[in-house]
C-alpha positions in Angstrom: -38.3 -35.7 6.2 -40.5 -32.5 6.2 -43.7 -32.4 5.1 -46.0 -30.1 3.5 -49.3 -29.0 6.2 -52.1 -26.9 4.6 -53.1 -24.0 6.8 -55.5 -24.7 9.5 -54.8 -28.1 10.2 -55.7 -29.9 13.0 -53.6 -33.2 14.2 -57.0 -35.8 14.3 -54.5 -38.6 16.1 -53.2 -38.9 19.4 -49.7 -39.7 17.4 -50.6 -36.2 15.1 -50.4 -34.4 17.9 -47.9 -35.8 19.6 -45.8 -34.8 17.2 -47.2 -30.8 16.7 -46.7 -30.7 20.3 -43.0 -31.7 19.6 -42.4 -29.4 16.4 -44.1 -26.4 18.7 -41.7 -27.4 21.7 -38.5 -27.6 19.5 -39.5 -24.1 17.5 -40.0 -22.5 21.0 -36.6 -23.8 22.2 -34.4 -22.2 19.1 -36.6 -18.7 19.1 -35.5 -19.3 22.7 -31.9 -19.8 22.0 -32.0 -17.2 19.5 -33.2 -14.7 22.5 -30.5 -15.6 24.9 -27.6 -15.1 21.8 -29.1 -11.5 21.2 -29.5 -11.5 25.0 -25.8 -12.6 25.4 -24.3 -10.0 22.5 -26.7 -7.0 24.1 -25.0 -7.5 26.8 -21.6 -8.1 25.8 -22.1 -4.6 23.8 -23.7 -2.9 26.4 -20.5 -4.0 28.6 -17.7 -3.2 26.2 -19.2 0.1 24.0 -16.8 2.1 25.9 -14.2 0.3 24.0 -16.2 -0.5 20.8 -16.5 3.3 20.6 -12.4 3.2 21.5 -11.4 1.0 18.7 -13.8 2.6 15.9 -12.6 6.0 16.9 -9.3 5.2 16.6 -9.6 3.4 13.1 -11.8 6.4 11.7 -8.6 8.7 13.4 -6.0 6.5 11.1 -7.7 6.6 8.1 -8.4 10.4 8.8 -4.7 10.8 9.5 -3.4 8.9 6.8 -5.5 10.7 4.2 -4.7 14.2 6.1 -0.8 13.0 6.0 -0.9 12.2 2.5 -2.6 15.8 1.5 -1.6 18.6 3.7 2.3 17.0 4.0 3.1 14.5 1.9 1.8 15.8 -1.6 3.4 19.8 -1.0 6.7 17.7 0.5 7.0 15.9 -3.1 6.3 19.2 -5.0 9.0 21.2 -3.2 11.3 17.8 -3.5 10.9 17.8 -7.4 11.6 22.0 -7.5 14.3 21.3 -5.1 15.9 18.5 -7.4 15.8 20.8 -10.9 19.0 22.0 -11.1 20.3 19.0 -10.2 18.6 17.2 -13.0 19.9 19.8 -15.8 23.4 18.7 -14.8 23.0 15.3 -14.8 21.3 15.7 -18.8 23.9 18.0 -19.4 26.6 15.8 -18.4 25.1 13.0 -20.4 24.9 15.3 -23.7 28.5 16.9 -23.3 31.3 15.8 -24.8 33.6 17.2 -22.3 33.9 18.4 -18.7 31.2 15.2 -18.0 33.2 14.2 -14.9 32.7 18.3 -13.3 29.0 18.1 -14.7 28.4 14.5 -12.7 29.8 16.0 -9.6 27.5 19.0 -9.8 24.6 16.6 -10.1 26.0 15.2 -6.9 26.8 17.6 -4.9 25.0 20.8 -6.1 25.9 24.1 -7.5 25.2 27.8 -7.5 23.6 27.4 -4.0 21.1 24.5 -5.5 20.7 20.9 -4.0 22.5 17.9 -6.0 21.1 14.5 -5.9 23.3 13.3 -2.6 20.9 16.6 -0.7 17.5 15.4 -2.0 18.3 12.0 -0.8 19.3 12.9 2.7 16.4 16.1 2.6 13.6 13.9 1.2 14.2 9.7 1.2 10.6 9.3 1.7 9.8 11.2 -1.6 9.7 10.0 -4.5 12.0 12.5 -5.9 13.6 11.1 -3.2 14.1 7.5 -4.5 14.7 9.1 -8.2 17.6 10.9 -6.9 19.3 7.3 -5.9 19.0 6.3 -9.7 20.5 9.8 -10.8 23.6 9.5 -8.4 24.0 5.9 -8.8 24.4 7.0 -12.6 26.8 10.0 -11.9 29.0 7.5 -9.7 28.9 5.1 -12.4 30.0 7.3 -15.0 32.5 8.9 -12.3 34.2 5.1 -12.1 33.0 5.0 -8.0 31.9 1.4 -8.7 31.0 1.0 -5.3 29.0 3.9 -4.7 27.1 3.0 -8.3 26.3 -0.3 -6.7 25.1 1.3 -3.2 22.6 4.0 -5.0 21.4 2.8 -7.7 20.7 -0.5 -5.3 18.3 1.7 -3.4 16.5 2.5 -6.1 12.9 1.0 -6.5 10.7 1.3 -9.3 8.7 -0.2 -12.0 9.4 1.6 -15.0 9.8 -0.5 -18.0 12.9 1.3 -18.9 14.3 2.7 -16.0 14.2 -0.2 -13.6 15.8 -2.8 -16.1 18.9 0.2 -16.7 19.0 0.3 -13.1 19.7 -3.3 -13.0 21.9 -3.3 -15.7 23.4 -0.4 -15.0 24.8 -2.4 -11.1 25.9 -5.0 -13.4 28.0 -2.5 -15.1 29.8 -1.5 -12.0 30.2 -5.1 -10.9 32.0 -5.5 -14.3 34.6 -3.2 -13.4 34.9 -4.1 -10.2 36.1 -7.4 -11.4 33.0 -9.8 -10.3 31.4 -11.2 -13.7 29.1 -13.8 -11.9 27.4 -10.7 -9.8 27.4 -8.9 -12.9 25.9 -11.9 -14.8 23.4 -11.8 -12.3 22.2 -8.2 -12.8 22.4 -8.2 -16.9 20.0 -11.4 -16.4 17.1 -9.6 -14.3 17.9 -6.5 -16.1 16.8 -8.4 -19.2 13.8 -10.1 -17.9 12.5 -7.3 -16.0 10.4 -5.8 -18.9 10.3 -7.0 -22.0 11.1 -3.8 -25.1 13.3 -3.2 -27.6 15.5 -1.1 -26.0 17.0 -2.4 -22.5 16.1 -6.5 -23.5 18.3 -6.8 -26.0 20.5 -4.6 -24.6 21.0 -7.1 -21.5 20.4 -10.2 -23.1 23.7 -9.5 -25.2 25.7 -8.2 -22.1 24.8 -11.2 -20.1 25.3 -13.7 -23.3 28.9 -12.1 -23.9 29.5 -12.6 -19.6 27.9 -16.3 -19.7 30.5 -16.9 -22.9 33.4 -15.5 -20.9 32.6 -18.2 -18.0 32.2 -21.0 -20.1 28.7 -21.6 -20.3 28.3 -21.7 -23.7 25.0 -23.2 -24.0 23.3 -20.8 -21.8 25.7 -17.9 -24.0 23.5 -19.5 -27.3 20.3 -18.9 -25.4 20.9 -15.2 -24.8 21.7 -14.8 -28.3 19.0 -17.0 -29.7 16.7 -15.0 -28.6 18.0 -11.7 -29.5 17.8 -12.8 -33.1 14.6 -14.6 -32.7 12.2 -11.6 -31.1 14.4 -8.3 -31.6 15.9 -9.0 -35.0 15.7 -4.9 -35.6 17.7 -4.3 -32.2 21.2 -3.0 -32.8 22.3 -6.1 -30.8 20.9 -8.0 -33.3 23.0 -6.6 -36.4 26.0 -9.1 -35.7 24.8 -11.6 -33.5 24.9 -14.3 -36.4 28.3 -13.9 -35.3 28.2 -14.0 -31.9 26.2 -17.2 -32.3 28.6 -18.6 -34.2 31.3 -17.9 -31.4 28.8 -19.6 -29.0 28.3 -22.8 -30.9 31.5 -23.7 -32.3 33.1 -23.5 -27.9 30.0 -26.2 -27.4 31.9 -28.6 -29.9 
C-alpha cells in the first residue's frame, strides 16, 4: 500500500532506507524502460518514414481524389444525366395522364423520340447516376404498363431507393407483374414488403389489401384477416378501407 512522504524526508532506519533505495531503483528502471520504448519507436520511425510518408500520401491522395471525383465529374455527370432524361420524363407523365395512345407514349419513354434519349439510353449512358437508377423505375413502369412482365420485374428490380412512396410502388409495382405472370406467392411476397416498407396512407393500404386479397386466394385466411384488420384499424380514411367490412367478412367466415 502507498503511503503519503512529506517533502524532505529523510529515511532515519536502516529498513527506511532500504526501502527509498528500492522505490529509487524501481522508478529508475520504468523511466528506463520508458527510454528504450521511445528508443525502440524512434527508431522504428526513423527506419520506415519512407513508407509512413508512402501510406499517408496515398490516403491524403484518396480522399483528395474522391472529393475531386465527386465535384469536377460526378456532380456535372448527374446534371447533364437529369437534362439528358427530360424528355423522356414528359412522356412517361404524359402517358400516365392520356387516355389513349399510352402504349406509343410508354415506348417513347423507352426508347426516345425527336433525337432525345428514353429511359433504356440513360440507363446504359449513366448507371452510376442517379438519374441513372431513376430511369430503372421509369422503364420498369413503362414495361409494366406495356404488359412485358418480365422486363417490369428486371427494371424496376434494379431500382434502389428510399423514398417513402416510390420504393414501396416499386415493390408493389414487381408484385404486379408477378401477378400476371401467374406466380401469386412471388407476388404475395412483394405486396408484403411493399406494405411494410414505409408506413403512409397512400401505398400501405394500398399493399396491405393487394397482399390480403393474394393471401385469401391461397388459403391463408388468418393471415388474409390480418392484412385487413389493419387496414381498418390505422387507415380507416384510405379508399381500401371503404369496403373492407366486407372483405373481412369474406376472410372470417373461410376460417370457420
Amino acid at each position: 500500500m502507498a503511503t503519503y512522504k512529506k517533502r524532505g524526508y529523510k529515511p532515519k532506519t536502516k529498513a527506511d532506507k532500504a526501502n527509498a533505495i528500492e522505490e529509487q531503483s524501481a522508478t529508475a528502471e520504468v523511466f528506463n524502460t520508458l527510454d528504450e520504448g521511445a528508443s525502440r519507436t524512434e527508431a522504428w520511425v526513423a527506419k520506415n518514414q519512407k513508407y509512413i510518408f508512402i501510406i499517408v500520401g496515398l490516403a491524403a491522395i484518396i480522399v483528395l481524389g474522391y472529393l475531386g471525383y465527386n465535384k469536377f465529374i460526378q456532380e456535372p455527370k448527374e446534371s447533364v444525366a437529369m437534362n439528358d432524361m427530360f424528355q423522356a420524363q414528359q412522356y412517361f407523365d404524359e402517358a400516365i395522364a392520356a387516355g389513349t395512345e399510352q402504349d406509343s407514349l410508354f415506348n417513347l419513354a423507352l426508347n426516345g423520340g425527336e433525337g432525345k434519349f428514353g429511359m433504356l439510353d440513360i440507363i446504359s449512358e449513366y448507371k452510376s447516376t442517379k438519374a441513372g437508377n431513376l430511369a430503372s423505375y421509369y422503364a420498369g413502369m413503362s414495361y409494366l404498363k406495356l404488359k412485358d412482365y418480365q422486363n417490369a420485374v428486371e427494371h424496376l428490380s434494379n431500382f434502389k431507393s428510399d423514398d417513402e412512396v416510390l420504393a414501396p410502388i416499386a415493390q408493389g409495382g414487381i408484385g404486379d407483374a408477378f401477378i400476371q405472370l401467374g406466380q401469386k406467392e412471388e407476388a404475395l411476397d412483394y405486396y408484403a414488403k411493399a406494405a411494410n416498407m414505409s408506413t403512409n396512407a397512400f401505398t400501405t393500404p394500398m399493399y396491405l389489401f393487394k397482399a390480403g386479397n393474394i393471401t385469401l386466394d391461397l388459403g391463408d385466411n388468418a393471415k388474409a384477416l390480418q392484412y385487413f384488420n389493419r387496414i381498418k384499424d390505422e387507415f380507416a380514411s384510405s379508399t381500401e378501407a371503404a369496403n373492407i367490412d366486407a372483405f373481412i367478412g369474406k376472410a372470417e367466415a373461410a376460417s370457420n
